[in-house]
C-alpha positions as CSV (number, residue, x, y, z in Angstrom):
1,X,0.0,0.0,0.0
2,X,0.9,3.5,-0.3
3,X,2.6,5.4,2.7
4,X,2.7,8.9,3.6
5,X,5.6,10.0,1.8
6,X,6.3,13.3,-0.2
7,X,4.6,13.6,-4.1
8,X,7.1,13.0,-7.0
9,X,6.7,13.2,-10.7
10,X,9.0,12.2,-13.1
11,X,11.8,12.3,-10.3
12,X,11.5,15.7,-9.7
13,X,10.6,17.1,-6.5
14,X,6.9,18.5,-7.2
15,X,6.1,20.0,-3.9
16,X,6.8,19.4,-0.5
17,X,3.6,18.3,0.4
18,X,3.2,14.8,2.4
19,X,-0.2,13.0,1.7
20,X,-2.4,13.5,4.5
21,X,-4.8,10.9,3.6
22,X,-4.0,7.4,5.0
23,X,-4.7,3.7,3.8
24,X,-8.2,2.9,5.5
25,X,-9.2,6.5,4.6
26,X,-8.7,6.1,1.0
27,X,-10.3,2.8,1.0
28,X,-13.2,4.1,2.2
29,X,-13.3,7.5,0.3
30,X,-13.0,5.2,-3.2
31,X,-15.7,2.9,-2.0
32,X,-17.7,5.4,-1.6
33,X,-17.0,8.0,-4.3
34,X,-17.5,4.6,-6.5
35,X,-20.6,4.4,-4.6
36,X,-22.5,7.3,-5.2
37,X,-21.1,7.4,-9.0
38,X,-22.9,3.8,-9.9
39,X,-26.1,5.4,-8.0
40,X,-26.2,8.3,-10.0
41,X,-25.4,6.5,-13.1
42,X,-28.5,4.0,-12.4
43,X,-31.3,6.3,-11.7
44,X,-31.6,5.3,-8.2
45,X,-30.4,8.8,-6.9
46,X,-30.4,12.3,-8.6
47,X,-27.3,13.9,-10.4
48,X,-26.0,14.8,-6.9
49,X,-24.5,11.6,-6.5
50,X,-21.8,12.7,-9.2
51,X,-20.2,14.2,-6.0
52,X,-19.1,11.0,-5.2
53,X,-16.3,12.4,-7.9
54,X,-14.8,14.4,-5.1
55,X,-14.2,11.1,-2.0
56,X,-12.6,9.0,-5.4
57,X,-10.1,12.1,-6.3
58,X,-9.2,12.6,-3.1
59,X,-9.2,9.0,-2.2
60,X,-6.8,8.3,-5.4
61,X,-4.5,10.8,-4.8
62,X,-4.2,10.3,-1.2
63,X,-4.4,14.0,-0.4
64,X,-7.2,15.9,0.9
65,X,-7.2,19.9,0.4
66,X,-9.9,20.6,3.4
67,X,-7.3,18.4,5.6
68,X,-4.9,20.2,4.5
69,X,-6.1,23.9,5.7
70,X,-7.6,21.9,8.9
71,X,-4.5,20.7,9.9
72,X,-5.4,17.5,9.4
73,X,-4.0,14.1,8.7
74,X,-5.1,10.7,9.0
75,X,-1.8,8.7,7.9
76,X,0.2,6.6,10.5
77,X,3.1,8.6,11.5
């Protein structure tokens, strides 16, 4: 699984920014981001389950903005 560590690209140092979004977090953000997608997609709930967009981003990329400016992080340190 991914740990906390800082965000690379290419090799290159993209920002000093460790991921403030831990393992059991993310899990559950993509279940349910995936979640409320397929409901929407269905018919079974309105176009406001296209939220569900924003729990799978942030569950992907492990980083959370509204952590972020909370102070905020759920990784094991």
């Amino acid at each position: 699984m991914l740990t906390c560590v800082a965000r690379r690209l290419s090799g290159r140092e993209l920002k000093m920014t460790r991921l403030n979004v831990g393992n059991l977090d993310r899990l559950l953000r993509v279940l349910a981001g995936i979640g409320l997608i397929a409901l929407a997609a269905t018919g079974v709930i309105g176009a406001w389950g296209y939220i569900g967009l924003v729990p799978l981003l942030t569950g992907i990329w492990a980083y959370c903005p509204l952590y972020s400016m909370l102070g905020i992080s759920s990784c094991s340190r």
